[in-house]
OpenMM code with the backbone's topology and positions (N, CA, C; nanometers):
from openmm import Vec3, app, unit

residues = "UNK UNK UNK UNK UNK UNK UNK UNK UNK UNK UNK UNK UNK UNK UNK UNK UNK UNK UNK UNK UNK UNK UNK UNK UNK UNK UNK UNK UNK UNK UNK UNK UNK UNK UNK UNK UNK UNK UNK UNK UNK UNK UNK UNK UNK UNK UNK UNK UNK UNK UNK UNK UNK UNK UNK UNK UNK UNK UNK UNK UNK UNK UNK UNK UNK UNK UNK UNK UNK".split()
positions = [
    Vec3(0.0802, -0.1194, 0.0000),
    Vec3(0.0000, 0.0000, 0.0000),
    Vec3(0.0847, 0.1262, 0.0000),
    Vec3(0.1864, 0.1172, 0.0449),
    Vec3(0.2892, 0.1976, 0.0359),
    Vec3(0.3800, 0.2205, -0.0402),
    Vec3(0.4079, 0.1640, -0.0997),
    Vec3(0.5091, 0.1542, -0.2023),
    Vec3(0.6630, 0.1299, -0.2085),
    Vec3(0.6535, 0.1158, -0.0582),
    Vec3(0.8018, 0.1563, 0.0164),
    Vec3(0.8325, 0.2889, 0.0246),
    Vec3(0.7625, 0.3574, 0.0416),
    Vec3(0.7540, 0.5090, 0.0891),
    Vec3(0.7028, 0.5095, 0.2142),
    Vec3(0.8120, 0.5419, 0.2956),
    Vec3(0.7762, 0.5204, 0.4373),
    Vec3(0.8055, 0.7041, 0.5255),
    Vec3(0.8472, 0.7850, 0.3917),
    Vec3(0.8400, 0.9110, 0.4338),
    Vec3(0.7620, 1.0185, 0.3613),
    Vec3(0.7404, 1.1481, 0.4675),
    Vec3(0.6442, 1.2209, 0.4066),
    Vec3(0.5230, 1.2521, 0.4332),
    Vec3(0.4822, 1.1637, 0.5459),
    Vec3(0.2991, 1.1328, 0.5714),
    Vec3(0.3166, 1.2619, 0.7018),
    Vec3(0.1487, 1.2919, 0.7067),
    Vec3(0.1037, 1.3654, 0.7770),
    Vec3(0.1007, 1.2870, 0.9189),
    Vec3(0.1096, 1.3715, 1.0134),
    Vec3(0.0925, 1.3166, 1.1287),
    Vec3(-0.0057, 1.2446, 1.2153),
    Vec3(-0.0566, 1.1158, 1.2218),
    Vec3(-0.1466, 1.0281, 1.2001),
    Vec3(-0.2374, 0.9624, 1.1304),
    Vec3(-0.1346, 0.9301, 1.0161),
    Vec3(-0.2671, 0.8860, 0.9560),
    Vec3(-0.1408, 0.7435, 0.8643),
    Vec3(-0.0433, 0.7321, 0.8963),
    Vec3(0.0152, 0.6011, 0.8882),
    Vec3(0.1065, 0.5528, 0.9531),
    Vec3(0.0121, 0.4370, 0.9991),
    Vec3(0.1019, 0.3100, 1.1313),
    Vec3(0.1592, 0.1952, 1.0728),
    Vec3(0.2456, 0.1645, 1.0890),
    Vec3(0.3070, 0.0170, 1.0616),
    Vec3(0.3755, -0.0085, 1.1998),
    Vec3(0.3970, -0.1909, 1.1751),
    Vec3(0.4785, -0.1799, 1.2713),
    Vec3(0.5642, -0.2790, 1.2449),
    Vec3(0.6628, -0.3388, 1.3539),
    Vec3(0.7534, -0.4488, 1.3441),
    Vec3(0.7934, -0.5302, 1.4622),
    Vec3(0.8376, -0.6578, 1.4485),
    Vec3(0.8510, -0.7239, 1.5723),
    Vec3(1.0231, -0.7433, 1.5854),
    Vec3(1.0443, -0.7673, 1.6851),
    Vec3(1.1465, -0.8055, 1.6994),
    Vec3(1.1164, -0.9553, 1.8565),
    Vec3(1.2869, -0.9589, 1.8938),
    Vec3(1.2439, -1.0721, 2.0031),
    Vec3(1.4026, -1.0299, 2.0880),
    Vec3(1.3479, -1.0981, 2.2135),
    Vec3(1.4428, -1.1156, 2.3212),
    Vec3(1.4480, -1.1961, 2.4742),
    Vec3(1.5444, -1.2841, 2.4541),
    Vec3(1.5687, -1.3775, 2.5421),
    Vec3(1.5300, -1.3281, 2.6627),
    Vec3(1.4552, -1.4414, 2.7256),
    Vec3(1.3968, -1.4128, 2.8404),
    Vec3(1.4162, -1.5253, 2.9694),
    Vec3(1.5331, -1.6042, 3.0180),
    Vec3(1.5305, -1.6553, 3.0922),
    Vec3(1.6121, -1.7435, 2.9596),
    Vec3(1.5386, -1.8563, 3.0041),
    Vec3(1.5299, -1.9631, 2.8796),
    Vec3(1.4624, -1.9612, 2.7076),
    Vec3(1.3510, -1.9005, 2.7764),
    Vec3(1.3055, -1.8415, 2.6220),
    Vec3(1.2604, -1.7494, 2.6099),
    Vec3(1.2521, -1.7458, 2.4241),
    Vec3(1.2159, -1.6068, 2.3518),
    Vec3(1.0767, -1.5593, 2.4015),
    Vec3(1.1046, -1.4252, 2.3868),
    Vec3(0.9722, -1.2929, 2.4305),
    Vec3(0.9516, -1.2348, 2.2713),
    Vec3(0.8161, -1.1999, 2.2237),
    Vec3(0.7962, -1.1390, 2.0913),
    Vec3(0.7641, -1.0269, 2.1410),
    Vec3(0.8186, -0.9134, 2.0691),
    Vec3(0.7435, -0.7349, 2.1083),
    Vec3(0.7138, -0.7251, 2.0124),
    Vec3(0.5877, -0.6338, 1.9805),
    Vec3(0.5473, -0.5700, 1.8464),
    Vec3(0.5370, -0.4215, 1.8654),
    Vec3(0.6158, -0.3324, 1.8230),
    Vec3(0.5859, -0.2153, 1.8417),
    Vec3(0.5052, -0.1072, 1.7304),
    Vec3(0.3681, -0.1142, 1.7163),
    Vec3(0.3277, 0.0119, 1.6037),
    Vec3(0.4075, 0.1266, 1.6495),
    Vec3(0.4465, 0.1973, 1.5024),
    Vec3(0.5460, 0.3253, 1.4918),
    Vec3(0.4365, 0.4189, 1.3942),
    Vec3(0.4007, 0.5427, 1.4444),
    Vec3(0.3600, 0.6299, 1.3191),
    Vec3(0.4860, 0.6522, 1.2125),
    Vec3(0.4735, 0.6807, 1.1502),
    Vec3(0.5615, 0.6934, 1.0164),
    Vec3(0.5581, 0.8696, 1.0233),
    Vec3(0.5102, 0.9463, 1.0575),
    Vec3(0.5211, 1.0794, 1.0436),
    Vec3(0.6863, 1.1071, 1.1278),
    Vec3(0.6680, 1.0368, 1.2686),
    Vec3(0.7803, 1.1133, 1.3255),
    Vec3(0.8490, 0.9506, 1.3859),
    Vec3(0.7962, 0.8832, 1.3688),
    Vec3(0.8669, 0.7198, 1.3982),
    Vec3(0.8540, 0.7190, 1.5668),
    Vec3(0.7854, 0.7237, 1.6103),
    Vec3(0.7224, 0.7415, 1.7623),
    Vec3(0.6483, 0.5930, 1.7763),
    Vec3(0.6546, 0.5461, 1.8449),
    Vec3(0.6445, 0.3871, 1.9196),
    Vec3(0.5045, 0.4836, 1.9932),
    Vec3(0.3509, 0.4205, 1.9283),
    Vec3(0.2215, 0.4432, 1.9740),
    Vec3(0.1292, 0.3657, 2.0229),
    Vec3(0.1874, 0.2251, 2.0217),
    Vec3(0.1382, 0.1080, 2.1453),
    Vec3(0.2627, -0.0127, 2.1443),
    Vec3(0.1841, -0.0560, 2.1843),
    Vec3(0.2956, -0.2415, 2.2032),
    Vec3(0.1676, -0.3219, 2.2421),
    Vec3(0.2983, -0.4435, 2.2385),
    Vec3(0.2277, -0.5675, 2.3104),
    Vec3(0.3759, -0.6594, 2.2966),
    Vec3(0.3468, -0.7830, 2.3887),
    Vec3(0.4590, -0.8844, 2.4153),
    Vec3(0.3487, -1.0195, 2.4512),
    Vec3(0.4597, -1.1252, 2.4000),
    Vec3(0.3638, -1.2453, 2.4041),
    Vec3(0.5058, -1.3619, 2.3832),
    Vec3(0.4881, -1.4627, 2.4551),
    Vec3(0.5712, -1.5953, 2.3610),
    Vec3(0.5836, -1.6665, 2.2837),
    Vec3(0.4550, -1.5739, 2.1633),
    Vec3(0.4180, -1.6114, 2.0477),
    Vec3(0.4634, -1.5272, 1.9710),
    Vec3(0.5039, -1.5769, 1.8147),
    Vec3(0.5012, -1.4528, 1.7306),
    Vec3(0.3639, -1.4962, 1.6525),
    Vec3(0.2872, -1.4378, 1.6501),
    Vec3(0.1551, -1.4253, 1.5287),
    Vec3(0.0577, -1.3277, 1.5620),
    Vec3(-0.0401, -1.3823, 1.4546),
    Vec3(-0.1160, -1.2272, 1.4401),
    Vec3(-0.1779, -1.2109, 1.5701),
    Vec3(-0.1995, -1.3195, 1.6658),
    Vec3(-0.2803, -1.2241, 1.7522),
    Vec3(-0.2173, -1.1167, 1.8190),
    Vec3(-0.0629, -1.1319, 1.8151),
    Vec3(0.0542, -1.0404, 1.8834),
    Vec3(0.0376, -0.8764, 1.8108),
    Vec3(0.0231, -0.9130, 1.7330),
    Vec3(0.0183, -0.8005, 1.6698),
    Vec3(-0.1296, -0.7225, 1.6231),
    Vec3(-0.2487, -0.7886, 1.6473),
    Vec3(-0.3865, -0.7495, 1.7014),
    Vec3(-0.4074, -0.7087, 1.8302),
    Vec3(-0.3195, -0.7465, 1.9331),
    Vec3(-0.2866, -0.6716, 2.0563),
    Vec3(-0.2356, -0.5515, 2.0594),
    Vec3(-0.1170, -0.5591, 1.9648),
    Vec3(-0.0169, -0.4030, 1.9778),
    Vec3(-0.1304, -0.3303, 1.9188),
    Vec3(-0.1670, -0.3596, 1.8296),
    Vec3(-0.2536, -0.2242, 1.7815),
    Vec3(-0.3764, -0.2380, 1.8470),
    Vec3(-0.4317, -0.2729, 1.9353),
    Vec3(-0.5597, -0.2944, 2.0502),
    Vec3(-0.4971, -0.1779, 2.1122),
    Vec3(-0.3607, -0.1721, 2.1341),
    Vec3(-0.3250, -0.0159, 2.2952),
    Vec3(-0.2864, 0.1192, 2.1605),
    Vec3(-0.3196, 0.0654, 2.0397),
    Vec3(-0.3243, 0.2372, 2.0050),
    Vec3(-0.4648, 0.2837, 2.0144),
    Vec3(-0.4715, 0.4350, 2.0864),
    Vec3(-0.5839, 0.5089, 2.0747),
    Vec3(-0.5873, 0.5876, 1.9644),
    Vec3(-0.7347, 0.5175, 1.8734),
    Vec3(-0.7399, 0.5640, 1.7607),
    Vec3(-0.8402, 0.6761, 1.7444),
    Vec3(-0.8878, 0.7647, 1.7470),
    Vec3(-0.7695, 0.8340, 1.6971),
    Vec3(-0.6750, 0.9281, 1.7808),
    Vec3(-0.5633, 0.8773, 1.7801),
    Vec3(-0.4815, 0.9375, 1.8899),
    Vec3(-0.4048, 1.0984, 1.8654),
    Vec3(-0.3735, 1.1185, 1.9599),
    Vec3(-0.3083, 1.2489, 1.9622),
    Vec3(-0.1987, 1.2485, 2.0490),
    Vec3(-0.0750, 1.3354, 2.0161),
    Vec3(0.0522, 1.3814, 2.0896),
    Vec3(0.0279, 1.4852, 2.2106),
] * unit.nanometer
topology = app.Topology()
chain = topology.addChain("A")
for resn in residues:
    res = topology.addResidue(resn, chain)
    for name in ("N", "CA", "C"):
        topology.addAtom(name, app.Element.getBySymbol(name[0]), res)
């Protein structure tokens, strides 16, 4: 949908996000952090010992839409 144009946008009105992971004892932790793309600001999360979509139907569950700075 983007085109790989990830700069340029107005200020709320495009979220993506990405996961990463980190060892947690014995095992892996998944974070998903949504980032607005206007100023690259981290606008919810979530963590789970899963990576899948529900991980990432969570992170974007704690953005308030429509949010403000």
């Amino acid at each position: 949908m983007l085109g790989r144009e990830f700069d340029g946008h107005a200020p709320h009105t495009h979220i993506c996000s990405d996961l990463t992971y980190v060892r947690v004892g014995a095992a892996w932790c998944y974070v998903c952090l949504p980032v607005d793309l206007h100023d690259r600001e981290a606008v919810g999360h979530a963590a789970s010992g899963s990576k899948d979509a529900a991980l990432v139907m969570a992170a974007f569950a704690t953005v308030a839409f429509p949010y403000m700075t």
